[in-house]
C-alpha positions in Angstrom: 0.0 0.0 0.0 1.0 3.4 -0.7 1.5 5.6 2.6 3.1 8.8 0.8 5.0 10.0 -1.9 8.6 11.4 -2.1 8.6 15.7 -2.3 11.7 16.2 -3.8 15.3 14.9 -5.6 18.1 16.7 -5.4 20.9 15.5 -7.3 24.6 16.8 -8.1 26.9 16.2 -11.5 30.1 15.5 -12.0 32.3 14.5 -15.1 34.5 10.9 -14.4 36.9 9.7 -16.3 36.3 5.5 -17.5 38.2 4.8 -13.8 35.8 6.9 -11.8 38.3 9.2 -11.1 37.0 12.7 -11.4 38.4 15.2 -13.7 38.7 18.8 -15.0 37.6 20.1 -17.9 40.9 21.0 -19.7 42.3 17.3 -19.0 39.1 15.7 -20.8 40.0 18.6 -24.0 43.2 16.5 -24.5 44.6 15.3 -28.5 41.7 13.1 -29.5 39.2 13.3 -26.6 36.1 15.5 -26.3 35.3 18.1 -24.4 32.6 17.1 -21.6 29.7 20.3 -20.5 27.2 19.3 -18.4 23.7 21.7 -18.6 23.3 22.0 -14.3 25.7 21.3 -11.8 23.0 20.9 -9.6 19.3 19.2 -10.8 15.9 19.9 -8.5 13.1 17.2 -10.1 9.9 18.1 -9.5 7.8 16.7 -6.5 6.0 13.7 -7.1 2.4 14.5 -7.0 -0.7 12.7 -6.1 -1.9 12.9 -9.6 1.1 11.1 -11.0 0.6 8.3 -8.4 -3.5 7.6 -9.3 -2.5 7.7 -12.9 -4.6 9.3 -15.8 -8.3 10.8 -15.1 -9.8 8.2 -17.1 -13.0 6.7 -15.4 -13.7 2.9 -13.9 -14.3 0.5 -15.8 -17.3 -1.6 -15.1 -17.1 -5.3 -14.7 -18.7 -7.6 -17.3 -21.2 -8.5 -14.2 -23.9 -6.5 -13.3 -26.2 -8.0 -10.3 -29.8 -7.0 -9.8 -31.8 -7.3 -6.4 -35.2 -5.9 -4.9 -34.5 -4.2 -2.0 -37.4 -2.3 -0.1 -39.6 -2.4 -3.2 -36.7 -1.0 -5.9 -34.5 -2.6 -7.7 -31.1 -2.3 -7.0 -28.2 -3.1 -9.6 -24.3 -3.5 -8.6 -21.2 -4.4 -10.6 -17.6 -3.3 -9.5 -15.5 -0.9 -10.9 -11.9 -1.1 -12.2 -10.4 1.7 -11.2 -7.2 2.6 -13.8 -4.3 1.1 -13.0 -1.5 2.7 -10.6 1.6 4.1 -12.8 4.8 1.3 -12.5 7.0 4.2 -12.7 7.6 7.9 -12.5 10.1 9.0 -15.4 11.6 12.5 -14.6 13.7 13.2 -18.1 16.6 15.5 -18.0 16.7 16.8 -21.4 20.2 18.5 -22.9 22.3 16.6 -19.9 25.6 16.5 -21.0 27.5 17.4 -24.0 30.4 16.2 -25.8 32.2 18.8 -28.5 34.6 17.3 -30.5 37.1 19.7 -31.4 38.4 18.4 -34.3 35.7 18.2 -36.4 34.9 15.0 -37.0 32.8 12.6 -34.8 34.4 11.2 -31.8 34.5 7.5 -30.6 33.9 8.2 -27.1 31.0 7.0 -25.6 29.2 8.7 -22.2 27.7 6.8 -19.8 25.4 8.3 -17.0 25.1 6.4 -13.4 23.4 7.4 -10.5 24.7 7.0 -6.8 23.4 7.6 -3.8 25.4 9.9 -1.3 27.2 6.7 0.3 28.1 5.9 -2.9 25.7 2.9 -3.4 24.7 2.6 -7.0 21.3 2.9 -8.1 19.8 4.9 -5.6 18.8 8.1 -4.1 19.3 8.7 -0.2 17.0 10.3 2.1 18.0 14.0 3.6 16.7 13.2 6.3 17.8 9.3 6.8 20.6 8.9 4.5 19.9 4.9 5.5 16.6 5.3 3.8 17.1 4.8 0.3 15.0 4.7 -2.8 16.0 2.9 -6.2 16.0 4.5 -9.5 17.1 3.7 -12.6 18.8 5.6 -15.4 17.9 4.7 -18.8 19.9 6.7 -21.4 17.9 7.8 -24.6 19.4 8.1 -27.9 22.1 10.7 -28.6 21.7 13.5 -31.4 24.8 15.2 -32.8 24.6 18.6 -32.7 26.8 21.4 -34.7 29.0 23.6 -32.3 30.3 25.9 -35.0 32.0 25.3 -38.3 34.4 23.2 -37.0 33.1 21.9 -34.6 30.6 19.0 -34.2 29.0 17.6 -30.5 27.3 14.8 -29.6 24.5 15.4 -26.9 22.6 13.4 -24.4 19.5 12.7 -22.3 18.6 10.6 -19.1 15.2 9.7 -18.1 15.4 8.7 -13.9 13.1 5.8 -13.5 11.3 5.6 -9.5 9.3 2.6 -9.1 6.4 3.6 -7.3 6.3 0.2 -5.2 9.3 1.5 -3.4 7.7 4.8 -2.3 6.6 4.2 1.2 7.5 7.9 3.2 7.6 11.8 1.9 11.0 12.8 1.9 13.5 15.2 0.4 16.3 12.7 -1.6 20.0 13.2 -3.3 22.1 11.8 -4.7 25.1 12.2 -7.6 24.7 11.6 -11.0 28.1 10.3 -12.5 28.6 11.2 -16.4 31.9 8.9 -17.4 33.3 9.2 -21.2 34.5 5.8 -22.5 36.7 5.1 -25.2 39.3 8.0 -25.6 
């Protein structure tokens, strides 16, 4: 059953090199390598609202049984209803995340990966403000990149996430953060 809903995510960037370690922006602009921008150092999602949680405003469905009985002199019909079915997932996208410009022109081989960590460093979650030992899992799905033109020479690749919170695992209201982790692979 669902007690309450989470209020809040707060989560904070930063670049990685493939090893985890992190590092600065003129290192990553090295012979061959890209250039990594992010769009926010730090991301506020929107709250999670009731309306998200009882899904869309369609009506219930009736059953395919409908009962009839005479009750003080009327007739008196009953059937359940179906109400719509709860959401399995609330997506927050982050549109225009990151951004890799390729400096020489042509289109790089790197690859950027996005993670998500909560602030313990445990993978796949957010932590609570308020509890950092109450934890809620998310995923990060990655959608498809689009290059984008930088200047005359100079193409980029860009990216967007979309942070997938199963509603099962909402049981309190809290303010959550966590760290997303943007890594470039293959430079």
């Amino acid at each position: 059953m669902l007690t309450a809903t989470a209020t809040a995510l707060l989560l904070s960037l930063f670049a990685a090199s493939p090893n985890g370690t992190q590092r600065q922006a003129p290192a990553l602009g090295a012979a061959g390598a890209g250039v990594l921008t992010v769009s926010q150092q730090v991301i506020h999602l929107e709250p999670i609202t009731v309306q998200e949680l009882v899904g869309d405003a369609r009506q219930p469905v009736p059953e395919t049984s409908l009962t009839g009985r005479y009750q003080n002199g009327e007739l008196v019909a009953s059937a359940g209803l179906a109400p719509a079915p709860l959401p399995t997932v609330i997506r927050r996208p982050l549109r225009g995340l990151w951004r890799l410009a390729n400096l020489s022109g042509e289109a790089g081989t790197q690859r950027v990966r996005v993670a998500l960590e909560g602030t313990d460093g445990r993978p796949g979650v957010l932590s609570s403000v308020d509890d950092p030992r109450q934890q809620l899992p998310v995923a990060v799905t990655e959608t498809a990149t689009r290059t984008v033109s930088l200047g005359p020479q100079t193409q980029g690749t860009e990216g967007d996430v979309v942070l997938e919170i199963p509603t099962a695992a909402l049981g309190s209201a809290s303010h959550y953060r966590g760290r997303l982790v943007i890594r470039i692979e293959g430079y």
